[in-house]
C-alpha positions in Angstrom: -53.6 33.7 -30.1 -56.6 31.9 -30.2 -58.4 30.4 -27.3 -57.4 26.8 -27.9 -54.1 28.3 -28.4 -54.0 30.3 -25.3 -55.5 27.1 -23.5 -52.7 24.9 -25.1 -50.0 27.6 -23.7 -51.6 27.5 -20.1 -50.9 23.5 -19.8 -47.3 23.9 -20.9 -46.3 26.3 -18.4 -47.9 24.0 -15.8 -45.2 21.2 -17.6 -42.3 20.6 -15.3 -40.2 20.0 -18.4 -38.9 23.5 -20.4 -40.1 23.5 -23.5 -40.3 26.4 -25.8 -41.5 26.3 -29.8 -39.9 28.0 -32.8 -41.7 28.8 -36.2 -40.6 28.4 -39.4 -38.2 31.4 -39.5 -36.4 29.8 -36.0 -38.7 32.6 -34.1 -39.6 32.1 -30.4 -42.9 31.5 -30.4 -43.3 30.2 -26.9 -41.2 29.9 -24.1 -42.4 28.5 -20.7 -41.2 29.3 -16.9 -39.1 25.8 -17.1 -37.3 26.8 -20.3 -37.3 30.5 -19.2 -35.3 29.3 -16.0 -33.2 27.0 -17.1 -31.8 29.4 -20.1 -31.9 32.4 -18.2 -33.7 34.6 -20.2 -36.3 36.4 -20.0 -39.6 35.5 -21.6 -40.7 38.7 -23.3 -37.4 39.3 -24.5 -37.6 36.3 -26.5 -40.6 35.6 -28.0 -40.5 36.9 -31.9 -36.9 36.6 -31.6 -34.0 34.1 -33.9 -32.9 32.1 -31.9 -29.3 32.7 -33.6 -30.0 36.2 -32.2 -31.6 35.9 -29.2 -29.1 33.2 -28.2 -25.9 33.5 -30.3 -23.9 31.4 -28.5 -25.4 27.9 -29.8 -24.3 28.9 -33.4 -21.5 27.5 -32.2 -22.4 24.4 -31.2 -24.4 21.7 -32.4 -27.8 22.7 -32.0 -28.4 24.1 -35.5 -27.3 21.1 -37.5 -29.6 19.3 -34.4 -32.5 21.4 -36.1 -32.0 21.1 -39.4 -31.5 17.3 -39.0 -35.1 17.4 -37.4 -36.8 19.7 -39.7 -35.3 17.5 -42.7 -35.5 14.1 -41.7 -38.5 14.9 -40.2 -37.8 13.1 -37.1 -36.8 13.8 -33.4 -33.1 15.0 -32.8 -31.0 15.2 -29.1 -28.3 16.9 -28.5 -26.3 18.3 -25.6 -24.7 21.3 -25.7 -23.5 24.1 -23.1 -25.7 26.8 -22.0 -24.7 29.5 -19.5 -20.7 28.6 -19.1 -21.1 25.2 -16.7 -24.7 24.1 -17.4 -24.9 21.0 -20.5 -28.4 21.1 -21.2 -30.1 18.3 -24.0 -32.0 20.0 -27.2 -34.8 17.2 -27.5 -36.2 18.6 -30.7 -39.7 17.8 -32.3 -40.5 18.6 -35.8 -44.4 19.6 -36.1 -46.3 21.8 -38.8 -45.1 25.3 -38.7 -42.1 24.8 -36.6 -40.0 22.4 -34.3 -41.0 22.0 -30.4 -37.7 20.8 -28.4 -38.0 19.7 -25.0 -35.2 20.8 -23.0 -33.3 18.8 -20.0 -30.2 19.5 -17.6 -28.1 16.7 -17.7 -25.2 18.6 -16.0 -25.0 16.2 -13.1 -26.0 13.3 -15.1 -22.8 13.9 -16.9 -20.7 14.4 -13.8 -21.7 11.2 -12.6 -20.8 9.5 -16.0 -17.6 11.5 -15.7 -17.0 9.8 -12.4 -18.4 6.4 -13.3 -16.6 6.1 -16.4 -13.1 7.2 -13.9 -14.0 4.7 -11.9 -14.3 2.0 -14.6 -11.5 3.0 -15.7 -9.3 3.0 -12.1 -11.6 0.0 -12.0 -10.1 -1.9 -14.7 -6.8 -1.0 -14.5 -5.9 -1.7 -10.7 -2.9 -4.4 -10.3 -5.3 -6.3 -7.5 -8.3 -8.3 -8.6 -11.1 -6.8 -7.7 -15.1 -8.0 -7.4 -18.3 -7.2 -6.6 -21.5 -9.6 -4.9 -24.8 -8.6 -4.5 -26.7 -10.2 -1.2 -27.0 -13.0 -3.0 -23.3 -13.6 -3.3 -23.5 -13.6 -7.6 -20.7 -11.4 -9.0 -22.2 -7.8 -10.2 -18.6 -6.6 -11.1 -15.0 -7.8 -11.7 -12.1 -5.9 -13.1 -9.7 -7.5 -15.7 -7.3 -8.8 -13.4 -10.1 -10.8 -11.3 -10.8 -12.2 -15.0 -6.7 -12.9 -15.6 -6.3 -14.8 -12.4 -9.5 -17.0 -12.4 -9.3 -17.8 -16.0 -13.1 -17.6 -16.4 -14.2 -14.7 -19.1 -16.2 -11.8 -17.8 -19.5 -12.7 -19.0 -19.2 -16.5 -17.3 -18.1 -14.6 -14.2 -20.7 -11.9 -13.8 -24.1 -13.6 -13.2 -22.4 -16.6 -11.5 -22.6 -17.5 -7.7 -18.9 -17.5 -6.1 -19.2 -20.8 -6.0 -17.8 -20.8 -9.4 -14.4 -19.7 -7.8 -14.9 -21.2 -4.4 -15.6 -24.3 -2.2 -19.1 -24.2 0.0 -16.4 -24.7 3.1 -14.3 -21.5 1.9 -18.1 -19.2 1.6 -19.0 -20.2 4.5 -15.8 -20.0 6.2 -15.4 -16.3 4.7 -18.9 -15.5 5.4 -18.2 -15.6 9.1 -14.7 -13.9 9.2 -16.9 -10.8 7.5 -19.5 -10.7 9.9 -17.1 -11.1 12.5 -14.6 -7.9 11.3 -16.8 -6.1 9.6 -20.6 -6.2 11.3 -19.9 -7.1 14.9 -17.0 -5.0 15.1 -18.4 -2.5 13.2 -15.1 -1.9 11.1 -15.4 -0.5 7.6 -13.0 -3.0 5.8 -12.3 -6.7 7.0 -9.1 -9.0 5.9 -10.2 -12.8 5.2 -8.0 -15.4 4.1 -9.5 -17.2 0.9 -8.5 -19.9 -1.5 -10.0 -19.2 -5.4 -9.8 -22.1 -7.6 -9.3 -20.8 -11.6 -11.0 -22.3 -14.3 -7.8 -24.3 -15.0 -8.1 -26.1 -11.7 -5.2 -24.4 -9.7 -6.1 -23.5 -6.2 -5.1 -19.3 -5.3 -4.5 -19.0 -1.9 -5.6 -15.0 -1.1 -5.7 -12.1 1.0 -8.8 -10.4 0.6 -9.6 -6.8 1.7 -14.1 -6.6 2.1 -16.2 -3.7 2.5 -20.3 -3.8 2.6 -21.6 -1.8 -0.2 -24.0 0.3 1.2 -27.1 1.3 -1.0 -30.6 3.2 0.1 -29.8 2.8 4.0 -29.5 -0.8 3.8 -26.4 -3.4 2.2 -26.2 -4.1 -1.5 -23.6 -6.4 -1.6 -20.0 -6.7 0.0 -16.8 -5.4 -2.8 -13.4 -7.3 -2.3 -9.9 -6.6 -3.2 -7.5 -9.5 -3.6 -4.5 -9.8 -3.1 -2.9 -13.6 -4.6 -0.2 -14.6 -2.0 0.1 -17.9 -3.3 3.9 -17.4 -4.4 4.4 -15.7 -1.6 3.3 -18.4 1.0 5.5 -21.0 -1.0 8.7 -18.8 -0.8 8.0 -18.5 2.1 7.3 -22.3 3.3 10.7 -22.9 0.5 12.6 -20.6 2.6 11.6 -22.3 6.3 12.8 -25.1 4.8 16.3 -23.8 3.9 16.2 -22.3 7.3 15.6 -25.3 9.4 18.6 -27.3 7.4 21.1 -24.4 7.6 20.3 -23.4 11.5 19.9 -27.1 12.2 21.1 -29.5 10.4 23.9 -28.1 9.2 25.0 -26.6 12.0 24.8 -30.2 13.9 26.5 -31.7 11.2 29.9 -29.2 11.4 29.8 -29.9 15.1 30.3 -33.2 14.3 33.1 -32.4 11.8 34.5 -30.1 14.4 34.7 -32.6 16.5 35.9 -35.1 14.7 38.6 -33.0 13.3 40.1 -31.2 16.8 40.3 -35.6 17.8 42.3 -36.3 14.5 44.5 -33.2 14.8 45.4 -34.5 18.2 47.2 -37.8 16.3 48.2 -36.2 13.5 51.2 -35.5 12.6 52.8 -31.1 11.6 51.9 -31.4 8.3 48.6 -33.0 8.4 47.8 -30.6 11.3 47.9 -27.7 9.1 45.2 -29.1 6.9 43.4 -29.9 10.0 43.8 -26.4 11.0 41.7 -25.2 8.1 38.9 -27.6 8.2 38.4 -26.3 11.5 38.6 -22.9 11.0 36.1 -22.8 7.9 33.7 -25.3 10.0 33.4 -22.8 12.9 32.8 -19.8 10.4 29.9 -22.3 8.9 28.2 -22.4 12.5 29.1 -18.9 13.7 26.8 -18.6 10.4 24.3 -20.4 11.1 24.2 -18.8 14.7 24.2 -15.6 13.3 21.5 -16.5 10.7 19.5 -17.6 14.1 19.7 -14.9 15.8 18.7 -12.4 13.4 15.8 -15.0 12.2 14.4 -14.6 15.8 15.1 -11.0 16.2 13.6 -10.6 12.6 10.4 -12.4 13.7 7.1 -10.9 12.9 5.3 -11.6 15.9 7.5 -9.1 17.7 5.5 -6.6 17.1 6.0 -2.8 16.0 8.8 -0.8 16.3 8.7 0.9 20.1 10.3 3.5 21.9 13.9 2.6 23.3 16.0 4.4 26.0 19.9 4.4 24.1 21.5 4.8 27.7 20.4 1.4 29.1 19.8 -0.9 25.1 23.4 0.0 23.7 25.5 0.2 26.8 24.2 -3.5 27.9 24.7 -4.6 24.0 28.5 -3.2 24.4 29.2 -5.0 27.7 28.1 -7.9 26.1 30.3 -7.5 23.3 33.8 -6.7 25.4 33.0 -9.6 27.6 32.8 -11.9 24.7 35.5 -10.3 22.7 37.4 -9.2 25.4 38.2 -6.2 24.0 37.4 -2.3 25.1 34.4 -0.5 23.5 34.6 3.7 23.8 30.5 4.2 24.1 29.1 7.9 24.3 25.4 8.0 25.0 23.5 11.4 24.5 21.5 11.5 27.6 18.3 12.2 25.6 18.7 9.5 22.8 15.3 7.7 22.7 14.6 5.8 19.6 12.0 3.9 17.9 13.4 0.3 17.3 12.2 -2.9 16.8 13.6 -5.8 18.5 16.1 -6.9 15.7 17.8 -3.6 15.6 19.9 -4.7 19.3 21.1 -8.2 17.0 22.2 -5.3 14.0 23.9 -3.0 16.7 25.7 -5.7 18.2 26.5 -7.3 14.9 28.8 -4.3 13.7 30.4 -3.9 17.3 31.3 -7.5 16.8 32.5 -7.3 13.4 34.4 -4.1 14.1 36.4 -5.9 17.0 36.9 -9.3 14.6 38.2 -7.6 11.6 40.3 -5.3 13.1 43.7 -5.9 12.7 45.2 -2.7 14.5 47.8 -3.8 16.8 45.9 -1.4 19.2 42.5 -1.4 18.5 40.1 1.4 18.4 36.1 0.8 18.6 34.4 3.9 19.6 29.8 3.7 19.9 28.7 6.8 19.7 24.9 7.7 20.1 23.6 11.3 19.7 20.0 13.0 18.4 20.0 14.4 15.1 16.9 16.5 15.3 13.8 14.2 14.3 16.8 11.3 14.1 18.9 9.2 16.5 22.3 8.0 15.3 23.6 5.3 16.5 27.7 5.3 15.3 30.3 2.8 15.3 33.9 3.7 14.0 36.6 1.3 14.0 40.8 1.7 12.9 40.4 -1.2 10.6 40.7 -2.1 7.3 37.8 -0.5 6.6 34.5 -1.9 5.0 35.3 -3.2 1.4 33.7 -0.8 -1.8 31.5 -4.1 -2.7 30.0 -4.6 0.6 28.3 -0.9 0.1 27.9 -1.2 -3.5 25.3 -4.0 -2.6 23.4 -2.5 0.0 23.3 1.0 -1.5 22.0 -0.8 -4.8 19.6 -3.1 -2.7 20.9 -6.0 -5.4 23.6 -8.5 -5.7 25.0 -10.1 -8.7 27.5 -13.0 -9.5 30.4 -9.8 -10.0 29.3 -7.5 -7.2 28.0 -8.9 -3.6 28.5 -8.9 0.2 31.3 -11.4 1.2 28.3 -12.5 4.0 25.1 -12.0 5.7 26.6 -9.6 8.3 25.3 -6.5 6.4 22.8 -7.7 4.7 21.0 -8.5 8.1 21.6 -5.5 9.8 20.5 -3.7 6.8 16.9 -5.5 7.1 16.6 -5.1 11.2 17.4 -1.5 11.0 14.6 -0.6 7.7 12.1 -2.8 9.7 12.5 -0.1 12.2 12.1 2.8 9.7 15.4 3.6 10.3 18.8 3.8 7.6 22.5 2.9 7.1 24.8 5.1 5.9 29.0 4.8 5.5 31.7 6.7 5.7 35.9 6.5 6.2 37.1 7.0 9.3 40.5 9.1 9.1 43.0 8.3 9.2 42.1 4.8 8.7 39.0 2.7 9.3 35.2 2.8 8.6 32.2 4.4 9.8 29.0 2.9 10.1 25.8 4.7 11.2 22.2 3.7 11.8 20.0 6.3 11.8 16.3 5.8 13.8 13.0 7.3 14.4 13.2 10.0 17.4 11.5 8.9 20.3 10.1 11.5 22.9 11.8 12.1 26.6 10.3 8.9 28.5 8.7 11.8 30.8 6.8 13.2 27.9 5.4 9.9 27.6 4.4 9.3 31.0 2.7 13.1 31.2 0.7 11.9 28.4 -0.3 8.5 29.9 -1.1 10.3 32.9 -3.6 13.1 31.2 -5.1 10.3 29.1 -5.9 8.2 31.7 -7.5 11.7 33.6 -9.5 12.2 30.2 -10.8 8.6 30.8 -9.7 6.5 27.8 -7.6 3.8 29.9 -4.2 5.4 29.3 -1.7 4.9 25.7 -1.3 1.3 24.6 1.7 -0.5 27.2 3.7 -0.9 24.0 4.5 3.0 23.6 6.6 3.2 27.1 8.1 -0.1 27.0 12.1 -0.1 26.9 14.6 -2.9 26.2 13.7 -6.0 27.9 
């Protein structure tokens, strides 16, 4: 090696790049400490060597053709291929006068993170929510296709624009403090705003949408947002108050005034017409005993009630069933496990009482038989009413076991249906069964509560350790 040459050598092992040189005959002719690391080998060892010898795995690959191409075509040539099982390392080869000189770098992690970009694009794309991303400017960096589907706008118009695009100056600004409100003040990693998008059609979306800060370099990039359109939701749901407020209202007032009208006109009528009276009144009071129930279980049902919370069985069920023979007057059997705690929402009292009342009503026994039974089931309370009736009709489960009606198969009424919802509201279940000789089963299985002393203990050490106690809710009973 000449001096020049020897000089040359010295500067390319001070490169942080590898590099190594091949002659004509693919021998290693140089090989620095980069190169010499990153293919673990050993320099000596190489030099004067084939590469097809010296490194026989990457006949496999494409490195050869990556060679030829550059020795041919005279130009440079990258490829990637794998070197030392996990490593991918990128052949940058130059073609020069007695040889080729490839410039070697490990793009292992670089590929990983285009693995996991080109996941996320995809997970990206193909989520069911819209979803977005702002910079601090509040211009869109990133939407997936269904923030494109519901605004109507294409994603080149969308990314680029201000939000403005989608919203009103009021709705920005309004959403702009709801996010420093949950989400910087409180410190709180996501924040819910309420938000109204208007498409590129014109139609207002009214939204839920789910923001995070997007943090970049120790400081905020921009805020990402998940939406969720609840627009056909809010308008069921304003639909059904509607239908609520005539059926528990007015149509309730207006079969009072049929009832009354028809108990006067039975009083001057004569056998005959008496009869017919007879059936007017008796369908008008099942209308409002409708409507009442519809009430009740419409209040009980009531979000703002909160959670599901632990219940004592001994003091909730035995008051429900008082209630019930007093109304009924009839005689309830109730056996309450001493230790049966549940977790219940409010609505599931209205359910319990609803099949004690129904198994007293339909029951045409000429001696009666309702037994309430409550007893723990390991994680699971049962709360079990058996009656000697008819027993409960094979379309009445059908429905609820499918979770569907139809115009050939559904419930006679709302009875089951409503207890059905009050009891899943409070994680719990329904199931059926005949009760022999004659008669129907129904239980509602619920959430296990711990012994109300368990609860206290823990109160008591938590309030010892410092952190104000558990929340009120957790050791509240039936009010």
């Amino acid at each position: 090696m000449t001096e020049d040459g020897t000089a040359t050598e010295t500067v390319l092992d001070r490169v942080d790049r590898p590099v190594f040189a091949l002659d004509d005959d693919w021998r290693f002719t140089y090989l620095n400490g980069g190169a010499e690391r990153l293919l673990n080998v050993v320099r000596e060892e190489l030099l004067g060597r084939v590469i097809w010898d010296a490194l026989p795995g990457v006949m496999e690959t494409d490195l050869p053709a990556a060679f030829h191409g550059a020795i041919t075509e005279g130009e440079t040539r990258r490829t990637t291929v794998p070197v030392n099982g996990d490593r991918r390392v990128e052949f940058e080869t130059h073609p020069g006068e007695g040889g080729v000189t490839v410039l070697l770098r490990d793009v292992t992690d670089e590929r990983e993170r285009d693995h996991r970009l080109r996941r996320y694009e995809t997970a990206f794309n193909a989520a069911d929510d819209p979803i977005y991303v702002l910079d601090t400017r509040g211009e869109f960096r990133e939407v997936n296709d269904a923030m494109v589907e519901m605004t109507g706008y294409d994603r080149d118009r969308l990314v680029g624009s201000h939000i403005s695009l989608v919203m009103s100056q009021e709705e920005i600004d309004r959403a702009e403090r709801r996010i420093r409100e949950t989400v910087v003040e409180d410190d709180q990693s996501v924040g819910t705003i309420e938000a109204t998008f208007t498409t590129a059609a014109g139609a207002r979306r009214d939204c839920e949408v789910s923001v995070a800060l997007l943090p970049e370099d120790g400081g905020i990039a921009g805020t990402v947002g998940v939406v969720r359109d609840v627009t056909d939701r809010r308008q069921r749901e304003q639909r059904l108050a509607v239908l609520d407020r005539v059926l528990r209202h007015n149509i309730r007032n207006e079969m009072n005034l049929v009832i009354g009208q028809a108990e006067v006109a039975k009083g001057m009528a004569d056998d005959d017409v008496a009869e017919h009276l007879d059936a007017i009144l008796s369908t008008s009071r099942e209308l409002v005993d409708l409507s009442r129930d519809i009430r009740r279980f419409s209040d009980a049902l009531d979000p703002g009630l909160g959670e599901a919370r632990p219940r004592d069985a001994t003091d909730s069920v035995t008051a429900i069933v008082d209630d019930v023979e007093r109304d009924q007057d009839a005689e309830i059997l109730v056996t309450v496990e001493e230790e049966a705690r549940f977790y219940a929402h409010e609505s599931v009292f209205a359910a319990i009482e609803e099949l004690l009342r129904n198994a007293v009503l339909h029951n045409d026994s000429e001696d009666p038989t309702v037994e309430c039974t409550v007893g723990v089931e390991g994680d699971r309370v049962a709360v079990e009413v058996a009656d000697d009736g008819p027993g409960l009709p094979d379309p009445e489960r059908e429905v609820l076991v499918e979770g569907d009606e139809t115009p050939l198969t559904h419930a006679s009424g709302l009875g089951l249906w409503l207890v059905n919802w009050a009891v899943t509201k409070s994680g719990g279940h329904l199931t059926f069964a005949e009760n022999e000789p004659q008669g129907s089963v129904v239980t509602i299985h619920l959430p296990r509560a711990p012994p109300a002393d368990a609860v206290e203990e823990a109160e008591d050490a938590s309030v010892a350790a410092g952190d104000g106690g558990a929340p009120e809710a957790s050791t509240d009973v039936t009010e």
